[in-house]
C-alpha positions as MATLAB code, in Angstrom:
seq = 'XXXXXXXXXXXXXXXXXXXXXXXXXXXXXXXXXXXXXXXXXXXXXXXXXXXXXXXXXXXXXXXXXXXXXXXXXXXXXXXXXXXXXXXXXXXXXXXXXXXXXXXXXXXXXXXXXXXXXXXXXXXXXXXXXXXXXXXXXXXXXXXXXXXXXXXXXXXXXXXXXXXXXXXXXXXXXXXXXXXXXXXXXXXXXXXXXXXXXXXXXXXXXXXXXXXXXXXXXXXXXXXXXXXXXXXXXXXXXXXXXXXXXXXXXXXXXXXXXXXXXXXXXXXXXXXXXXXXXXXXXXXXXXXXXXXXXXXXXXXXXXXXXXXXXXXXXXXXXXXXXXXXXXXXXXXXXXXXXXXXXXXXXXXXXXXXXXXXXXXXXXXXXXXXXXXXXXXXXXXXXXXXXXXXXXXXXXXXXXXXXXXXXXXXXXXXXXXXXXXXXXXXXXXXXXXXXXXXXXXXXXXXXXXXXXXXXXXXXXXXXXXXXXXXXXXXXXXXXXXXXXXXXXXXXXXXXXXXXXXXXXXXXXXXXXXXXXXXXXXXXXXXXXXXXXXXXXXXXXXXXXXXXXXXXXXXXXXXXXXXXXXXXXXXXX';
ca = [
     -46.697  176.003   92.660;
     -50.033  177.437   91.363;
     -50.871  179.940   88.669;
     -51.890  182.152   91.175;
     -48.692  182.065   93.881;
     -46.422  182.494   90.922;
     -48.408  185.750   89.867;
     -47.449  186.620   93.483;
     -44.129  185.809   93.327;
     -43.631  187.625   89.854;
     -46.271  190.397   88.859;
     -44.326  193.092   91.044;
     -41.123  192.362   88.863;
     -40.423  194.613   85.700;
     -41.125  192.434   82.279;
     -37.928  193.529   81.254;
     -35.893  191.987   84.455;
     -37.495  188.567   83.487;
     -36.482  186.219   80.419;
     -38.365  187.423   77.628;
     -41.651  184.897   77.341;
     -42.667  182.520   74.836;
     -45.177  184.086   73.198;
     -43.132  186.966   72.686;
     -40.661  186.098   70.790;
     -40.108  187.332   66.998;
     -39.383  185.604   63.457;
     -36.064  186.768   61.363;
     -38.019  188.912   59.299;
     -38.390  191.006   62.688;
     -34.853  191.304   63.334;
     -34.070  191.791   59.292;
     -35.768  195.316   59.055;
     -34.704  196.196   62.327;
     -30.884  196.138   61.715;
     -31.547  197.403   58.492;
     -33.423  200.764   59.006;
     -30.550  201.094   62.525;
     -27.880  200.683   60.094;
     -28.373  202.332   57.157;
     -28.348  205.602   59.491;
     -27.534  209.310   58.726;
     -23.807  208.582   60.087;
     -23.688  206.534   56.183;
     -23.226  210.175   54.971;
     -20.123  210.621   57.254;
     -18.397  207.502   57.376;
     -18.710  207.205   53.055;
     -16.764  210.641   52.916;
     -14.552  209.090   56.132;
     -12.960  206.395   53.749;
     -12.292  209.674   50.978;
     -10.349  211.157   53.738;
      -8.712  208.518   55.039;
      -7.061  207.753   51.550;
      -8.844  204.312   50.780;
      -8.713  203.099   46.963;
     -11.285  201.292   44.757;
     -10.647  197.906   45.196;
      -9.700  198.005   48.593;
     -13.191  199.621   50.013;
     -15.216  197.098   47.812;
     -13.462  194.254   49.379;
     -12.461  195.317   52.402;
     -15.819  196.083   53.492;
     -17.119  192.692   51.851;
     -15.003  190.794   54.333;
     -15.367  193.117   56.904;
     -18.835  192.958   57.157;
     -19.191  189.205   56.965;
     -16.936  189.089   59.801;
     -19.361  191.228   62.152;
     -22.516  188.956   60.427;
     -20.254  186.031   62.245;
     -19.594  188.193   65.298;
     -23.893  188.264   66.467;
     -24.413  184.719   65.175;
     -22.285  183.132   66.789;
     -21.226  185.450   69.939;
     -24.576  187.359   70.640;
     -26.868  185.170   69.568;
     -26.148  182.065   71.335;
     -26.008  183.901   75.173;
     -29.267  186.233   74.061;
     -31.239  183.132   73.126;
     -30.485  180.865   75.572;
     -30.500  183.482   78.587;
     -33.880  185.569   77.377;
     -32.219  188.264   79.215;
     -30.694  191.680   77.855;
     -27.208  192.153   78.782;
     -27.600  194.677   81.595;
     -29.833  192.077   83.691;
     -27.570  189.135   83.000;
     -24.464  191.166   84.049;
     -26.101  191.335   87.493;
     -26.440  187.466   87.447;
     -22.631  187.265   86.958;
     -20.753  190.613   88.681;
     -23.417  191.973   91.293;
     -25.026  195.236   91.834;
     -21.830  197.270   92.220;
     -20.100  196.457   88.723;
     -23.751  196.458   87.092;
     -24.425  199.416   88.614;
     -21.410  201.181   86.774;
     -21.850  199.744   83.502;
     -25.017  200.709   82.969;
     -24.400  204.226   84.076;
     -21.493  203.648   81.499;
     -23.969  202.299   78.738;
     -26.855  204.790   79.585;
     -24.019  207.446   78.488;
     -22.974  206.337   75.607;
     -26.358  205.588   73.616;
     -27.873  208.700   75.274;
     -24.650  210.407   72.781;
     -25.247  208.112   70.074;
     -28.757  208.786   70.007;
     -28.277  212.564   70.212;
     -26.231  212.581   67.794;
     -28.466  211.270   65.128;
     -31.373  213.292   66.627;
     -28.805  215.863   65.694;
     -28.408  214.784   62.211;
     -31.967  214.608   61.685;
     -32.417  218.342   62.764;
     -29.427  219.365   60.572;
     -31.796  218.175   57.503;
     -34.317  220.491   58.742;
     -32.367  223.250   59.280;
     -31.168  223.002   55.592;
     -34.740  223.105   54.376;
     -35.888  226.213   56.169;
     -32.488  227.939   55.067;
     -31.442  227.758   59.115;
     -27.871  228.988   59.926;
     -25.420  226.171   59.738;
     -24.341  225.257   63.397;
     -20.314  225.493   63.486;
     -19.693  225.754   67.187;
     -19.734  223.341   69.821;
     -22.952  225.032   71.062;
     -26.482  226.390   69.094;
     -26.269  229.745   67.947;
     -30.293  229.588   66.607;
     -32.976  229.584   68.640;
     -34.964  227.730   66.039;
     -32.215  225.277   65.395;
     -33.178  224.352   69.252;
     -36.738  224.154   68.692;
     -36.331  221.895   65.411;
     -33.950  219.588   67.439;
     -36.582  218.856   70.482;
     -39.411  218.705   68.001;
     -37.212  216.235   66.194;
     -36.389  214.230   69.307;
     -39.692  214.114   70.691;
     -40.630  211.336   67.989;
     -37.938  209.625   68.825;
     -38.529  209.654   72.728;
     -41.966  208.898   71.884;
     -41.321  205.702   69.666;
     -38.729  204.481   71.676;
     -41.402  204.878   74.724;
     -43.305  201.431   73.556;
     -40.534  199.366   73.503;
     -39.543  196.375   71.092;
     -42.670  196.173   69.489;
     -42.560  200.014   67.853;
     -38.804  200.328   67.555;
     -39.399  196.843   65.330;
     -42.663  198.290   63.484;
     -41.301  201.331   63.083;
     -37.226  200.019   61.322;
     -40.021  197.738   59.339;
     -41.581  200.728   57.737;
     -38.627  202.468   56.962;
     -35.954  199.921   55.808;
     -37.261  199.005   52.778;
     -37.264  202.673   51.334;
     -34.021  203.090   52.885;
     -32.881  200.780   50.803;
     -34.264  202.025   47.782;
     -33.152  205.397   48.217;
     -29.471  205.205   49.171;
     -29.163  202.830   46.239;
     -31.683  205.631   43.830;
     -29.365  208.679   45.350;
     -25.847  206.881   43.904;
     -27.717  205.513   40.468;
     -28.388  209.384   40.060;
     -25.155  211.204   41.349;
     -22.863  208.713   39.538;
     -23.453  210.260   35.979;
     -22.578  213.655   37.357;
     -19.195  212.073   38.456;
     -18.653  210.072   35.416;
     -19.138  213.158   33.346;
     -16.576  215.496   35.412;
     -14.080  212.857   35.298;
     -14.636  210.481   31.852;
     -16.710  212.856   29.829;
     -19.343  210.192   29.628;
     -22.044  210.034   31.626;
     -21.949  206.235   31.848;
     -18.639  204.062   32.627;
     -18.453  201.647   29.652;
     -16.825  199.091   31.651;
     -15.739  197.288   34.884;
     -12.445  198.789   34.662;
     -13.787  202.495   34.011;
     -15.799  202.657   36.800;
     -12.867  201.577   39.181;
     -10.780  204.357   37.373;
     -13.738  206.568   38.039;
     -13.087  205.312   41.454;
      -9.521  205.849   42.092;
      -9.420  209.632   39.866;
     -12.205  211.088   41.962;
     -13.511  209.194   45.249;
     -11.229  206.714   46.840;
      -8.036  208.090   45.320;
      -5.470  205.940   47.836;
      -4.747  209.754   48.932;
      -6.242  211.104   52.532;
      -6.800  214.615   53.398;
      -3.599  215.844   53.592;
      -1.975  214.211   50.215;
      -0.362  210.817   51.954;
      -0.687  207.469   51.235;
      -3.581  206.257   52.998;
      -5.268  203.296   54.301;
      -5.556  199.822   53.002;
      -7.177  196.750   52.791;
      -6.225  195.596   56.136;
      -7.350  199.339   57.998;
     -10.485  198.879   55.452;
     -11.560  195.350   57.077;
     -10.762  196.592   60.735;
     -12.497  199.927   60.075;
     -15.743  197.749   58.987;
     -15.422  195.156   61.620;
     -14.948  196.996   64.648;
     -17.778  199.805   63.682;
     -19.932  197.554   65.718;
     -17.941  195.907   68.446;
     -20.111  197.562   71.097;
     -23.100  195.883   69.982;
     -21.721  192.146   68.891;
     -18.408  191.431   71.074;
     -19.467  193.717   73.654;
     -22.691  191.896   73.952;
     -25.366  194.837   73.592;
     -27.128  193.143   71.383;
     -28.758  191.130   73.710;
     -31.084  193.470   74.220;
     -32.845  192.957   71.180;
     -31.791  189.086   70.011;
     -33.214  187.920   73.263;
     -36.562  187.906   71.411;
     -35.071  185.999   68.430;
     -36.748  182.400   68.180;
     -33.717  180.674   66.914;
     -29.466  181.699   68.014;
     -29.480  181.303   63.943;
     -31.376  184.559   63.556;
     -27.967  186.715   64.197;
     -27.607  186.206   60.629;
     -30.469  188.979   60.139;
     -27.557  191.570   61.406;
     -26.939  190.984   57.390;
     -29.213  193.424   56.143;
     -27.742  196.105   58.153;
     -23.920  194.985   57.522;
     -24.670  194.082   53.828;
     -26.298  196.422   53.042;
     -26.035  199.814   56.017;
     -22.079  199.240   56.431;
     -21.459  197.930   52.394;
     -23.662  198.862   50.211;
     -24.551  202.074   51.395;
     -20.924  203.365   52.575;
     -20.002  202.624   49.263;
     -23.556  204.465   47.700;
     -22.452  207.775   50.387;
     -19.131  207.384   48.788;
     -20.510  208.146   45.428;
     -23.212  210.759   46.367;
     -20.639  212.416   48.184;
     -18.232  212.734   45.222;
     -20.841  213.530   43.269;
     -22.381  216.398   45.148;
     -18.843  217.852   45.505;
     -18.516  218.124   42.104;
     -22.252  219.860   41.438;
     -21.526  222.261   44.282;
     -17.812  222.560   43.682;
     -16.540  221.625   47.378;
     -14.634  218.754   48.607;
     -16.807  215.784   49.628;
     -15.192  216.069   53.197;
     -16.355  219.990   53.104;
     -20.158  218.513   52.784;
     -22.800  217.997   55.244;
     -24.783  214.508   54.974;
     -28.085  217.624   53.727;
     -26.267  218.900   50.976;
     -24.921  215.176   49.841;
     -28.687  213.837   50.472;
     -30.456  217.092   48.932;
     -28.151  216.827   45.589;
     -28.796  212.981   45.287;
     -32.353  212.580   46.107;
     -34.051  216.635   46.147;
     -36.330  217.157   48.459;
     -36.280  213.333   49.513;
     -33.137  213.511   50.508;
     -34.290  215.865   53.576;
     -36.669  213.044   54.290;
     -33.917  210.061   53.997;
     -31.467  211.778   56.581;
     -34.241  212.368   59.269;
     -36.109  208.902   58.873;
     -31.818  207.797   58.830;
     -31.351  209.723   61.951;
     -34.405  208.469   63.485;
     -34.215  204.736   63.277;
     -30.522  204.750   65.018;
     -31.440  207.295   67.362;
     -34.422  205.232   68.636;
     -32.917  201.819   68.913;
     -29.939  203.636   70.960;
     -32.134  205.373   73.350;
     -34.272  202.155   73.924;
     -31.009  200.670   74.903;
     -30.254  203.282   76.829;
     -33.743  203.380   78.627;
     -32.728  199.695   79.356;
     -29.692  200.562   80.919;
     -31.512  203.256   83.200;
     -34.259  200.955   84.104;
     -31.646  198.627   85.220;
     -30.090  201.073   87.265;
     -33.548  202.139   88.905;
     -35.095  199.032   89.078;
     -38.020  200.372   90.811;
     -39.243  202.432   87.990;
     -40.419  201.064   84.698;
     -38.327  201.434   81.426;
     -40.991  203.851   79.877;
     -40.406  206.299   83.039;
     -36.665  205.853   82.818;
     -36.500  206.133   78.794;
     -38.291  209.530   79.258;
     -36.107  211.134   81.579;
     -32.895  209.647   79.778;
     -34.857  210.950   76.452;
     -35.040  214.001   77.616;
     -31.490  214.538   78.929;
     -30.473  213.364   75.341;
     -32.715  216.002   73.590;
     -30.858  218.418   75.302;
     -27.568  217.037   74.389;
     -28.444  217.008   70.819;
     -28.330  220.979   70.621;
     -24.862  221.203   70.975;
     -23.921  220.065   67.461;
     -20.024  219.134   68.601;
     -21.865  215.926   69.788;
     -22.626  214.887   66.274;
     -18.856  215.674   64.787;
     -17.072  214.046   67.081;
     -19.246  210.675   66.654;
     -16.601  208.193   65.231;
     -13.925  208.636   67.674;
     -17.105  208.105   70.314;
     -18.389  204.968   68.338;
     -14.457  203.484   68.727;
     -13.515  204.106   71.772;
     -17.066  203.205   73.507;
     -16.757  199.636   71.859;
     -12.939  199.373   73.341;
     -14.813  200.355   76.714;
     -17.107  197.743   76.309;
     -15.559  194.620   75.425;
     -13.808  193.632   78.128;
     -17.146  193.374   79.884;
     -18.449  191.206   76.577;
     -15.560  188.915   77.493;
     -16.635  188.494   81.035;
     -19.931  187.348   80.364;
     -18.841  185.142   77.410;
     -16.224  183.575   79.389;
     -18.887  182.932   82.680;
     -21.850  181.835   79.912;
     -19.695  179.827   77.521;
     -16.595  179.001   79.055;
     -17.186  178.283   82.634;
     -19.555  175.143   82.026;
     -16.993  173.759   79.187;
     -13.889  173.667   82.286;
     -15.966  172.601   85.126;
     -16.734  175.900   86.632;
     -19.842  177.385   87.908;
     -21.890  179.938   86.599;
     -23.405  181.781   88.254;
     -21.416  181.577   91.013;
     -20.974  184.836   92.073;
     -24.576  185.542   92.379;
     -24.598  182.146   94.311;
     -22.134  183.399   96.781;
     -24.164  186.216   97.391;
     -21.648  188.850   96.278;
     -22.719  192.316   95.692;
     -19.244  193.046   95.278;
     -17.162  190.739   92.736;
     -13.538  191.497   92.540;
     -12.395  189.343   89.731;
     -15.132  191.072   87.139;
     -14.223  194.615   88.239;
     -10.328  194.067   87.967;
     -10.437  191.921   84.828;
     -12.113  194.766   83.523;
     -10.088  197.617   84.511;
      -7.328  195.250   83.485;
      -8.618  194.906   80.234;
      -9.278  198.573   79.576;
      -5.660  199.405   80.947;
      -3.848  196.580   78.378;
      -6.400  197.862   75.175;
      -6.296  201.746   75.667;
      -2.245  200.436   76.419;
      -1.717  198.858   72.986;
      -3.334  202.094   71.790;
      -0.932  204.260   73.582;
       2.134  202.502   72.264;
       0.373  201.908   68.956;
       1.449  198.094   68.947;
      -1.096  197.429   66.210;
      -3.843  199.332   64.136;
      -6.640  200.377   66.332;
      -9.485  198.943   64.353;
      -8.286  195.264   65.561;
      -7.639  196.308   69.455;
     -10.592  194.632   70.500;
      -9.706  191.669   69.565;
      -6.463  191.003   72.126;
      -8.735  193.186   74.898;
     -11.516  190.872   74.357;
      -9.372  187.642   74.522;
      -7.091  189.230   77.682;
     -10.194  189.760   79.494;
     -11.661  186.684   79.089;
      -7.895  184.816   80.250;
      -7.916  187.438   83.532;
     -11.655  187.123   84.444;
     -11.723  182.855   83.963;
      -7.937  183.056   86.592;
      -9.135  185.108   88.749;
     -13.191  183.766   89.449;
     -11.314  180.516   89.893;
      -9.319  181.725   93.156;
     -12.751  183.306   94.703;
     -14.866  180.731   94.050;
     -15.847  179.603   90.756;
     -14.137  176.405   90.819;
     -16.533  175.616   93.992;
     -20.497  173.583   93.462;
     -23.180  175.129   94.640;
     -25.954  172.205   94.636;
     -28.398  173.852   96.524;
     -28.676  177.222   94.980;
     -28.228  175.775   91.587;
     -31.180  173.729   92.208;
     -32.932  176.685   93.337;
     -32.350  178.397   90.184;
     -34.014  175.835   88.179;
     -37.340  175.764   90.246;
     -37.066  179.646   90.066;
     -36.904  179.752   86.026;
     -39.149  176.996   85.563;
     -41.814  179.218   87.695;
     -40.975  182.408   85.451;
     -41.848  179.835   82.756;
     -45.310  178.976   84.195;
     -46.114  182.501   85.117;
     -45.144  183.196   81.348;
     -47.632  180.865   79.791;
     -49.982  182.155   82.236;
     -49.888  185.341   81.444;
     -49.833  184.723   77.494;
     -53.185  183.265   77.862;
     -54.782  186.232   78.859;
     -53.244  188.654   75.847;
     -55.398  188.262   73.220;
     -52.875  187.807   70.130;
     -53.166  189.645   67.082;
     -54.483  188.532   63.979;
     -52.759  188.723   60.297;
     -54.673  191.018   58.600;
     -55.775  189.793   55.305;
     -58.251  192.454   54.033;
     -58.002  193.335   50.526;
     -57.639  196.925   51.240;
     -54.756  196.094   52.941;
     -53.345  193.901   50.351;
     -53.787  196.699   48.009;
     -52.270  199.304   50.064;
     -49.102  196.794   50.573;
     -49.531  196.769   46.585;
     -49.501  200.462   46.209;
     -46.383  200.722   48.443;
     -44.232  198.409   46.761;
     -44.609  199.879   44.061;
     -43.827  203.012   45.257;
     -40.734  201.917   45.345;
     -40.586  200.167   42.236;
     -41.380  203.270   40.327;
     -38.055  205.251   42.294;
     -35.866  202.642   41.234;
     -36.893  202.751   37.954;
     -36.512  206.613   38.051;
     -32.918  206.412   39.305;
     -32.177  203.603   36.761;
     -33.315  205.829   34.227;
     -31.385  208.562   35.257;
     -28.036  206.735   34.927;
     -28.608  204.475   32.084;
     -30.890  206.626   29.655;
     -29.116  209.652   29.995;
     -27.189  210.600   26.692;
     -25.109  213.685   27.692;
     -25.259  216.400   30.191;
     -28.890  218.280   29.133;
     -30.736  214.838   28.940;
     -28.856  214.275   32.721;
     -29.955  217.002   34.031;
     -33.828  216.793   32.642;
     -34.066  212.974   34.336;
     -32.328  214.099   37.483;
     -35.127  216.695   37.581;
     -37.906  214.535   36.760;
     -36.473  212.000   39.383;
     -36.144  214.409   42.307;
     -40.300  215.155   41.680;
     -41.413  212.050   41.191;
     -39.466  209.860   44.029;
     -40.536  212.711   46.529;
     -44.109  211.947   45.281;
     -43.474  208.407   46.029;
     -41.785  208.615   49.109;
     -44.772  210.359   50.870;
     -47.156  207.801   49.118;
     -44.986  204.927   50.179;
     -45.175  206.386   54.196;
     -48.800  207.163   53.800;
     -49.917  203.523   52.428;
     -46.964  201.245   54.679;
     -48.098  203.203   57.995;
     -51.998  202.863   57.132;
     -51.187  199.173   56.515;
     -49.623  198.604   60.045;
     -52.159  200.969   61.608;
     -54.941  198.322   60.248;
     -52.909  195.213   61.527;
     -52.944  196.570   64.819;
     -56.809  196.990   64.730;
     -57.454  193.297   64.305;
     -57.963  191.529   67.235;
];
């Protein structure tokens, strides 16, 4: 067929209903700062001083969330990755491939939900930051009691909506930006809180050893006490607790969404900067700046809010860290959720659909109860989830291996499949059931859900038709891809692709933001290794909160002015 009947054919479809083309696909390094700036988010304040009051020790959070963490690396590579990369589809159009408009339809509305929460949420966080620095009210109830507090929260969310407005491209440029000074300042805000700590609890403001600083550990952060003076959780809980954070995203398949633009399956590895460094380092980093702040202010840690830990670890940077935190989670949740919505209404673009659903989640971000009651959300919407995860795993990856069909559903011309809607009520009714009865801990539940599922589903689509060959619609499937595939390279021709910018002011810039960051570390480092006793503390910690705050808005200015001039060269 020609160029010009496939344009035809395809032009009226939405890009994002077609397998993401050639030309558009991304290296690691794209995927590497995105997963780090979403998961070193504002929730890293809440979750460190979670593990304080669930009663974790020392030695169990270090290794627990080591293996943890590895385990959800594994998790994308090898479950994501594969079925984003090989379908060039997000999740919410492949699901229509396999279950049909009805079950689709319900998911998404499901999906469009939860990340509109997730996102508000973090919007929230970001405007609690604010409303620290202009000495706002602190929001207790479930709904705003400050009028301001309102306006800060849709002035806050309005970047957000407007990032996540441009798609894959921004939400990537703009986690590129801010990862790397994530990084640095979580790390910065526990090198500078940790001599406070050590000096409340050792009378030194430096451990001398290993074994100090896990006593410092167990006498003042993760004491193996929770809130309430019980034994708490161990190494077992600690794995789970780090493993299923993200079960939504990697065994429930979300994910495809953004590794469908991943050149290689091998690129689910990236996840590692977030998990590595978001869900270990930096729980572990809260953990400490939590402890710490508690014992400047003189609260519990679990009293704190994640301003108060950030302003006492970083000064006024710490404002900064907990928006651009709340930011880069809120806006790769709400471009999943615009997803979802443009999904739904297929007839309207994702940028229409990802306003509307933007706005509705401004609004839900001024009640502040959405923000404390995050974690049980984040649980309970990845035990939601899975059971669909399994479905599409066991149709993509399964089916094929055992001589089934794929695709054979949408083959069959269903609209209506029964076997996907009943394995999946089936799986939510036997995982919320183990819950019930509390068979095991509920950190591992989606692992029997997700293999249940994936039993029920491959049974039951082999009574309605699975087991069955569909030669003729199979082989109009091929033809069909291979002319989204000329259409593709069509189209690419006619972008003109950007060029690497290799000016020397730009070099320099680059130059003058790296070291930026340089400079804080070096700061921080001399806060916790050069300070003496308690008056020389206190003097770096001062000079430290200036000079990093300096820093931070050169290192914003000179990284944004660098991507700014990439863009310009054609």
């Amino acid at each position: 067929m020609s160029a010009t009947n496939n344009y035809k054919t395809f032009e009226n479809l939405n890009e994002e209903q077609l397998p993401v083309a050639k030309h558009k696909l991304h290296d690691w390094t794209h995927f590497a700062g995105l997963y780090a700036a979403e998961h070193v988010a504002a929730t890293e304040f809440v979750i460190g001083a979670t593990f304080v009051a669930l009663g974790a020790k020392t030695m169990d959070i270090i290794l627990g969330l080591l293996i943890g963490n590895i385990l959800a690396v594994l998790s994308w590579t090898f479950i994501t990755s594969p079925i984003a990369v090989e379908t060039r589809l997000s999740l919410y159009t492949y699901l229509n491939k396999i279950a049909g408009d009805s079950m689709t339809k319900l998911y998404n509305w499901a999906n469009v939900i939860i990340f509109s929460v997730i996102s508000a949420a973090m919007i929230t966080v970001s405007a609690t930051a604010v409303r620290f620095a202009f000495d706002i009210p602190a929001q207790l109830n479930w709904y705003p009691t400050n009028m301001w507090f309102v306006v800060i929260v849709f002035c806050v969310g309005l970047v957000v909506v407007s990032i996540a407005l441009y798609g894959f491209n921004a939400v990537s440029e703009f986690s590129g930006i801010c990862a790397p000074w994530l990084f640095v300042m979580f790390t910065s805000g526990a090198m500078v809180l940790l001599p406070a700590l050590s000096l409340d609890v050792l009378g030194l403001t430096l451990p001398h050893s290993w074994n100090d600083l896990i006593s410092l550990g167990d006498q003042s952060i993760w004491t193996g006490l929770d809130s309430s003076g019980k034994p708490g959780i161990g190494l077992v809980e600690v794995i789970g607790f780090a493993w299923a954070a993200n079960t939504i995203t990697h065994f429930g398949l979300i994910d495809m969404a953004l590794l469908r633009f991943a050149k290689k399956k091998s690129y689910g590895l990236a996840t590692s900067t977030g998990m590595m460094f978001g869900h270990y380092v930096a729980w572990i980093a809260a953990g400490i700046m939590g402890a710490g702040a508690a014992v400047i202010i003189g609260k519990s840690i679990v009293e704190l809010d994640p301003g108060d830990v950030a302003f006492y670890a970083l000064g006024w940077s710490g404002f900064v860290i907990v928006i651009v935190a709340g930011w880069t989670t809120a806006i790769t949740n709400l471009y999943r959720a615009g997803l979802a919505a443009q999904a739904i209404f297929h007839k309207h673009s994702r940028k229409k659909t990802t306003i509307i659903v933007g706005l509705v989640t401004i609004v839900i971000a001024c009640f502040p109860f959405v923000f404390s009651q995050i974690l049980p959300l984040l649980t309970y919407a990845g035990l939601l989830v899975v059971p669909v995860g399994a479905i599409v795993f066991a149709e993509h990856q399964i089916f094929p291996r055992i001589g089934y069909t794929r695709y054979w559903s949408s083959y069959s011309n269903l609209t209506f499949s029964t076997p996907a809607i009943v394995s999946w009520g089936l799986g939510l009714v036997f995982g919320f059931g183990l819950n019930a009865f509390n068979v095991m801990s509920f950190f591992y539940l989606f692992i029997p859900t997700w293999l249940f599922t994936i039993v029920i589903y491959t049974l039951l689509a082999g009574r309605y038709g699975a087991k069955n060959k569909y030669p003729e619609a199979e082989e109009q499937e091929k033809i069909r891809n291979e002319k989204i595939v000329e259409f593709q390279e069509e189209k690419g021709k006619l972008e003109t692709k950007q060029k690497k910018d290799t000016t020397l002011l730009s070099k320099v810039l680059k130059i003058v933001s790296i070291t930026t960051l340089v400079i804080t570390l070096v700061l921080a480092g001399i806060v916790l290794f050069n300070s003496a006793n308690e008056n020389l503390y206190v003097e770096n910690r001062d000079i430290f909160y200036r000079y990093a705050f300096i820093c931070t808005i050169i290192y914003f200015a000179t990284a944004y002015w660098v991507l700014l001039r990439g863009k310009s060269k054609k």
